[in-house]
C-alpha positions as CSV (number, residue, x, y, z in Angstrom):
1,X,-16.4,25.9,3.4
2,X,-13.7,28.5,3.7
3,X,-10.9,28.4,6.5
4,X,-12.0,24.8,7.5
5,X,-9.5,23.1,9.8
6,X,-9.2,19.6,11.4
7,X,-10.0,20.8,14.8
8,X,-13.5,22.4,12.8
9,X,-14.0,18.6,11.0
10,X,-13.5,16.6,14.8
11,X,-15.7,19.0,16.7
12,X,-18.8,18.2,14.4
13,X,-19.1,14.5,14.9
14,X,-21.8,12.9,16.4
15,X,-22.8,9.3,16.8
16,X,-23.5,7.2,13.8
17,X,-24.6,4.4,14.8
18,X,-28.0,4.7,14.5
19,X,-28.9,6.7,11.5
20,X,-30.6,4.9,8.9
21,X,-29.7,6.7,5.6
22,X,-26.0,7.8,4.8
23,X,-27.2,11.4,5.0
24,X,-29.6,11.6,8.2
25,X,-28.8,14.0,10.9
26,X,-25.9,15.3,9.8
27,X,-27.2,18.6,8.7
28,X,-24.7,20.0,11.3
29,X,-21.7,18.0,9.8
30,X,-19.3,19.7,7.3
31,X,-19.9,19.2,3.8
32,X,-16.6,19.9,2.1
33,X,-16.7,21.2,-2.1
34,X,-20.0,21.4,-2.2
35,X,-20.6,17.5,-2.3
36,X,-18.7,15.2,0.3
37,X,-20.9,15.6,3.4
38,X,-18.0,14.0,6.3
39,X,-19.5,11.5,8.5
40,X,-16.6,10.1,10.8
41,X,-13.1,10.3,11.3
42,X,-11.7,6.4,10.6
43,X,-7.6,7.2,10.6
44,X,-5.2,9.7,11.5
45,X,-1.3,10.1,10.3
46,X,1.4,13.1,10.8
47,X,0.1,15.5,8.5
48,X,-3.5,14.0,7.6
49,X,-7.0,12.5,8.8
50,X,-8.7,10.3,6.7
51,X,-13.0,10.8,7.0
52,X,-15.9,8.6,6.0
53,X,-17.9,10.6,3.8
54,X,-20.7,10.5,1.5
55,X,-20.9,11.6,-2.0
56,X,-24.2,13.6,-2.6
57,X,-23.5,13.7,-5.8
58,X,-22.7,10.3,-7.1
59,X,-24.6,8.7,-3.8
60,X,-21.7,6.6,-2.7
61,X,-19.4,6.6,0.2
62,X,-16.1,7.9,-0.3
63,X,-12.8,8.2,2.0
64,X,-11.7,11.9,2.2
65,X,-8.4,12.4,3.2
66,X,-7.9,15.8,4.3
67,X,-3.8,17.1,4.2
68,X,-3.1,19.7,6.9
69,X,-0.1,21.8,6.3
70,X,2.1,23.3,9.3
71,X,2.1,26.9,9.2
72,X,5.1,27.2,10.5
73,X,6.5,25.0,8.2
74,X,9.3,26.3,5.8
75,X,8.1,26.3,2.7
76,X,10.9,23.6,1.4
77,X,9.0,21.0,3.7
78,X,5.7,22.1,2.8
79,X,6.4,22.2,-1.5
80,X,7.8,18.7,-0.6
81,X,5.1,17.2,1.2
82,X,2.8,18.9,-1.6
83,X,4.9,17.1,-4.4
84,X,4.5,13.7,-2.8
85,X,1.0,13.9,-2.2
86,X,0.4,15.6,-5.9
87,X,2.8,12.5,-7.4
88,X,0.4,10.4,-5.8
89,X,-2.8,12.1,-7.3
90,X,-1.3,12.1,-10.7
91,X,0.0,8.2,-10.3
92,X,-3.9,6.8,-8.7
93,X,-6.2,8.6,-11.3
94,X,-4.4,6.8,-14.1
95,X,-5.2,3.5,-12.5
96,X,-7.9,1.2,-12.8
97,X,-7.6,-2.4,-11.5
98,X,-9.8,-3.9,-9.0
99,X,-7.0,-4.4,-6.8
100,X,-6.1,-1.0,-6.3
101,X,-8.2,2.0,-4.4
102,X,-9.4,4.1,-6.8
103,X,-9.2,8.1,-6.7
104,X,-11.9,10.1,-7.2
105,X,-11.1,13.9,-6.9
106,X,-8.4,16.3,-5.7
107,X,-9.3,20.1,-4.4
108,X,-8.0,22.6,-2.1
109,X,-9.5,23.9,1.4
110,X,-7.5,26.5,1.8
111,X,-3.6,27.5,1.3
112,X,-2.8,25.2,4.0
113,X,-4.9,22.3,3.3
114,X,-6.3,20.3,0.7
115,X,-8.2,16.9,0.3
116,X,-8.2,13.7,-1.8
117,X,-11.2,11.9,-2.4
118,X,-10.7,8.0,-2.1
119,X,-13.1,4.8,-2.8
120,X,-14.0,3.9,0.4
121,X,-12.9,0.6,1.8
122,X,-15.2,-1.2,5.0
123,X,-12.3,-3.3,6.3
124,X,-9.1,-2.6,8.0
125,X,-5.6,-3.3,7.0
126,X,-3.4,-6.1,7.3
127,X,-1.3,-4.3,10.0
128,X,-4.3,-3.6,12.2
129,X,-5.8,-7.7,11.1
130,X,-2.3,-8.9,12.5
131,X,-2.4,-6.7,15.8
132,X,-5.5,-8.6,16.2
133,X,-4.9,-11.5,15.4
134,X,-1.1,-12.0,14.7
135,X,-1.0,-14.6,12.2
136,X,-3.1,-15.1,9.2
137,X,-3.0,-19.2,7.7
138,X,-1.3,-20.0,4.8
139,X,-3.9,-20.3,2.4
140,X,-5.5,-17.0,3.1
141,X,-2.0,-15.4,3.2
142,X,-1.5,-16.9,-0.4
143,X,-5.1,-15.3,-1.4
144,X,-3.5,-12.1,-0.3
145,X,0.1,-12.4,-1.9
146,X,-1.8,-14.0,-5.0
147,X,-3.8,-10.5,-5.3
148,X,-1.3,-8.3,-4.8
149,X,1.0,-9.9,-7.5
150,X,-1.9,-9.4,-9.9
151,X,-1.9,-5.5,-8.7
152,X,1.5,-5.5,-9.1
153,X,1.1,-7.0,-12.5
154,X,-1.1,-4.3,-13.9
155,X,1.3,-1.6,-12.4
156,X,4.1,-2.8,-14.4
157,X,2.4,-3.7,-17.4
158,X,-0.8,-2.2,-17.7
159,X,-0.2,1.7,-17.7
160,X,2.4,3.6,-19.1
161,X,4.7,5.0,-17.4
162,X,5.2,1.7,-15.1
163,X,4.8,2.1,-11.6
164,X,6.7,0.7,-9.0
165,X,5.1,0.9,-5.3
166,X,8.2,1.2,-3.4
167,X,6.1,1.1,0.3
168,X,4.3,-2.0,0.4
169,X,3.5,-3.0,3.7
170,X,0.8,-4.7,5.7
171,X,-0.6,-1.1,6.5
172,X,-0.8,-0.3,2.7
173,X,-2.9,-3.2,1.8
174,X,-6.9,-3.2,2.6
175,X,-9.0,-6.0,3.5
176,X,-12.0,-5.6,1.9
177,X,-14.5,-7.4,4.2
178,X,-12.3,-6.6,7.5
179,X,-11.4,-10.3,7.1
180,X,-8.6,-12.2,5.5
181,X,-10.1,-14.5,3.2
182,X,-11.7,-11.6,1.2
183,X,-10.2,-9.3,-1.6
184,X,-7.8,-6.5,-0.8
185,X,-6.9,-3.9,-2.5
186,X,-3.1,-1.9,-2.3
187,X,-3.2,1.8,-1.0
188,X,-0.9,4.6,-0.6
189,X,1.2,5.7,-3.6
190,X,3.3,8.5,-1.6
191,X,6.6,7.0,-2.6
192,X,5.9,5.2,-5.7
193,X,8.2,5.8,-8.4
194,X,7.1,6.0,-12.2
195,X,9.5,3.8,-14.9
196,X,9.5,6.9,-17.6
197,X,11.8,5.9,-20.8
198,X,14.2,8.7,-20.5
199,X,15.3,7.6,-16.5
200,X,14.7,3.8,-16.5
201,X,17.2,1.3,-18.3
202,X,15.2,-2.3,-18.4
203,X,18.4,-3.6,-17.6
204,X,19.3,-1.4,-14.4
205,X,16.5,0.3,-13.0
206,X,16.2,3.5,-12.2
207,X,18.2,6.1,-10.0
208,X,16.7,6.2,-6.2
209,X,16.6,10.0,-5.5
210,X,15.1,9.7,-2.0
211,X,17.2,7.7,-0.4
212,X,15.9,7.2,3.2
213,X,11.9,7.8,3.1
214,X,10.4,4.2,3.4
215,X,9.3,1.5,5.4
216,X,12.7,-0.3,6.4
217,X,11.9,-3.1,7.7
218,X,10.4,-4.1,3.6
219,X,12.7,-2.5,1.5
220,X,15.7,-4.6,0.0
221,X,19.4,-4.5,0.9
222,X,20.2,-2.2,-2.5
223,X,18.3,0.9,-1.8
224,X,20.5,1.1,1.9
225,X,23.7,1.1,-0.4
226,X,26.1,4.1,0.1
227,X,27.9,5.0,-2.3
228,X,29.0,8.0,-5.0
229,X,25.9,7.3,-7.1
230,X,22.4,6.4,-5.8
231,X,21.4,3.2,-6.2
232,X,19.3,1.4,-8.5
233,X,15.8,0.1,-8.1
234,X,13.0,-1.8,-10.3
235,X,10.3,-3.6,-9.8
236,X,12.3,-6.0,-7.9
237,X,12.2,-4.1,-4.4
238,X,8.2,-4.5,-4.5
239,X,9.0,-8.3,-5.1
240,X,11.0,-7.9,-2.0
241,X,8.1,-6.3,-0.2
242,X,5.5,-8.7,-0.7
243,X,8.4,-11.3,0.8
244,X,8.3,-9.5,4.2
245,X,4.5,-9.3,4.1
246,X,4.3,-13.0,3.3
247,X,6.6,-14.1,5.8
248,X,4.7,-11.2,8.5
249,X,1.4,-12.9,8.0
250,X,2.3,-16.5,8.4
251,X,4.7,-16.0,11.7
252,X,3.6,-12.9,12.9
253,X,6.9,-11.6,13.1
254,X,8.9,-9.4,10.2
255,X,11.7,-11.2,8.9
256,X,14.3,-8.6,10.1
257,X,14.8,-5.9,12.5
258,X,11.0,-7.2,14.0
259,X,11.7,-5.8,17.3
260,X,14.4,-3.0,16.4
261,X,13.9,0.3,15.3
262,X,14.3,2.3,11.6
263,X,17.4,4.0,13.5
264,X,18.5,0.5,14.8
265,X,18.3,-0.7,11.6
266,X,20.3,1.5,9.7
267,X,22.4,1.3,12.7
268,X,23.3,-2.1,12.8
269,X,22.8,-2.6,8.8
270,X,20.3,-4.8,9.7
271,X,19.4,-5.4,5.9
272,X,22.2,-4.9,4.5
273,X,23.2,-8.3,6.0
274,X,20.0,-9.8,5.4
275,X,21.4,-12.7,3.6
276,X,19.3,-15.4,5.1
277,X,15.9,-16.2,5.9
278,X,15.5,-18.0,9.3
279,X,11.9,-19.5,9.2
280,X,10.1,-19.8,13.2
281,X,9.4,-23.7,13.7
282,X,5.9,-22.7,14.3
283,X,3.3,-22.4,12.8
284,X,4.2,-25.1,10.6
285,X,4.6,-23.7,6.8
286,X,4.6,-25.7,3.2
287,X,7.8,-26.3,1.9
288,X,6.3,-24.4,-1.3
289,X,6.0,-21.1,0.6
290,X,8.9,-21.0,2.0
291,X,10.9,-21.6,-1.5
292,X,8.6,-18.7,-2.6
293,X,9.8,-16.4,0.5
294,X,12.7,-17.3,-0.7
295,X,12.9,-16.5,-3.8
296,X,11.3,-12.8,-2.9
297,X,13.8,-12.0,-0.6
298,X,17.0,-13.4,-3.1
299,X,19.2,-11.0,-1.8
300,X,21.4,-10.5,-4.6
301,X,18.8,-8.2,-7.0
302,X,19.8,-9.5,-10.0
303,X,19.3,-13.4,-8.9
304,X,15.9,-11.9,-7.6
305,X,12.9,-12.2,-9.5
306,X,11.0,-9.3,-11.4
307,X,7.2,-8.6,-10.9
308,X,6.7,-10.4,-14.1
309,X,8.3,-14.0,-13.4
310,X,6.9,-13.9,-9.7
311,X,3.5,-13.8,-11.4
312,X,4.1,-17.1,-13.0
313,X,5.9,-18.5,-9.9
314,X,5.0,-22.5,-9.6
315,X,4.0,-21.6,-6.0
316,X,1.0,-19.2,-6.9
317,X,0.3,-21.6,-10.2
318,X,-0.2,-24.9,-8.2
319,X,-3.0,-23.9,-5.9
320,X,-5.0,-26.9,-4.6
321,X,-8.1,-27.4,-7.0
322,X,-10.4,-26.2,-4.9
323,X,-10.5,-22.9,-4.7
324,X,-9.3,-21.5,-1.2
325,X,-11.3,-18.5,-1.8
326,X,-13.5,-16.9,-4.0
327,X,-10.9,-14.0,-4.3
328,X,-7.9,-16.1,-4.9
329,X,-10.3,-18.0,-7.7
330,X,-10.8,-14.5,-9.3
331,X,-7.6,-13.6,-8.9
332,X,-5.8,-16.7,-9.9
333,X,-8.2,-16.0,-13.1
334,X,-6.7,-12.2,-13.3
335,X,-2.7,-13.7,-13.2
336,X,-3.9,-16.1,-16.0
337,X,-5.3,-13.3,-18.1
338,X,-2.0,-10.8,-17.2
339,X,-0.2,-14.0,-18.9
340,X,-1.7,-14.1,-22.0
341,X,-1.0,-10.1,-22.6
């Protein structure tokens, strides 16, 4: 389909509802590379729309995320939006862990637009769960923190280079079944940074060279450090991360700057003088989570734990013996098995 733009993609939808094969009546829908025949348009961003399609190929639904360029970008934006979104193709297809959304092909529309070809996911986020809902209890929240560790896990031990997310966030992280007892899986590798030999020093990270792109409100107090050098990172700011989440899902509230702004908060150096966690009185909380929030949002980065010891935290090791869920049992199976590697 040559010279196929977003306005093209939107202006072929019909109702869905009712059809009862993935293909039937959608003869008039776009069908983009010869093979991903776009049903519905399920999310929108800045520069992209995200599409329900099906696979004619390989029969399967898929989540096509088509990347409009601004022609009236310069072409300094545009190579850097490019590089992002190619750092995130080249980061996902070397993945494979059930926690994580799978990529399944990259192509090109036209000079101003290309797609990438996701494993579809049925359920929302955690961002659009909490909206709903606002607070999610604490043994499903631990199901959710207890898979994304294992995620994490894999990203800093299974693959080479190691990977380190850098935008967790309750809008990166996928509930499966739309609910929050099932299993989620981490999206959106944009920012993520890989750990190659030659720039990462085990024992102080890696240089941050883009300062400023993130979610503020879950990064740590060492990537807003100004200084003559840029700071360092590690795994330890996804540690961080998952902290915020934790805390987000249990009060329904971020742990800081919740009602200010990204330019309020690097106003006011909001986390920069994050040096305390102040815990609601309700919802009433274990003592046990809120040592492990603690412990995640250890302000000081070298007293803060690495991906690695926050997988054998005592917190996500002492789960009740009955199972919770049957995603925290896998998953409480998967940490066990990330141990013994």
């Amino acid at each position: 389909m040559e010279n196929l733009n977003l306005r093209q993609i939107q202006n072929a939808y019909t109702a869905i509802a009712t059809k009862k094969s993935p293909t039937e009546g959608f003869q008039d829908h776009p069908v983009l590379n010869d093979r991903y025949l776009l049903l519905s348009l399920i999310g929108k961003g800045g520069f992209s729309e995200v599409h329900k399609a099906f696979c004619l190929k390989e029969q399967r639904y898929v989540a096509v995320k088509v990347h409009q360029l601004n022609k009236e970008w310069k072409e300094e934006k545009k190579a850097n939006y490019i590089k992002h979104a190619l750092r995130e193709c080249d980061i996902l297809k070397t993945l494979d862990h059930p926690r994580i959304v799978r990529l399944y092909d990259v192509f090109e529309i036209d000079t101003d637009s290309f797609c990438t070809v996701l494993e579809y996911i049925e359920g929302n986020d955690i961002d659009f769960f909490l909206k709903q809902h606002k607070y999610i209890p604490e043994k499903e929240a631990r199901s959710v923190v207890m898979q994304t560790v294992s995620a994490l896990r894999y990203l800093n031990n299974g693959i080479k280079p190691p990977v380190i997310h850098f935008d967790l966030k309750p809008a990166n992280i996928l509930l499966g079944t739309g609910t929050s007892s099932g299993e989620i899986k981490i999206t959106d590798f944009g920012l993520s940074k890989q750990m190659c030999e030659d720039t990462y020093d085990p024992e102080h990270g890696m240089d941050l060279t883009s300062q400023g792109a993130g979610t503020y409100w879950y990064l740590p107090p060492e990537v807003f450090v100004q200084g003559p050098n840029p700071p360092k990172i590690s795994s330890k700011v996804d540690v961080w991360s998952l902290g915020c989440i934790f805390f987000q899902c249990l009060y329904g509230r971020k742990p800081y700057g919740h009602n200010q702004s990204q330019a309020a908060i690097l106003e006011n150096q909001t986390i920069l003088k994050a040096k305390e966690v102040e815990f609601p009185p309700k919802p009433i909380i274990s003592d046990g989570a809120k040592a492990f929030i603690r412990r995640c949002l250890t302000y000081n980065v070298r007293d803060r734990p690495d991906v690695n010891q926050l997988s054998d935290d005592e917190y996500l090791r002492s789960y009740p013996k009955r199972s919770t869920t049957t995603a925290s049992a896998r998953t409480a199976q998967l940490l066990m098995n990330d141990s013994s590697n």
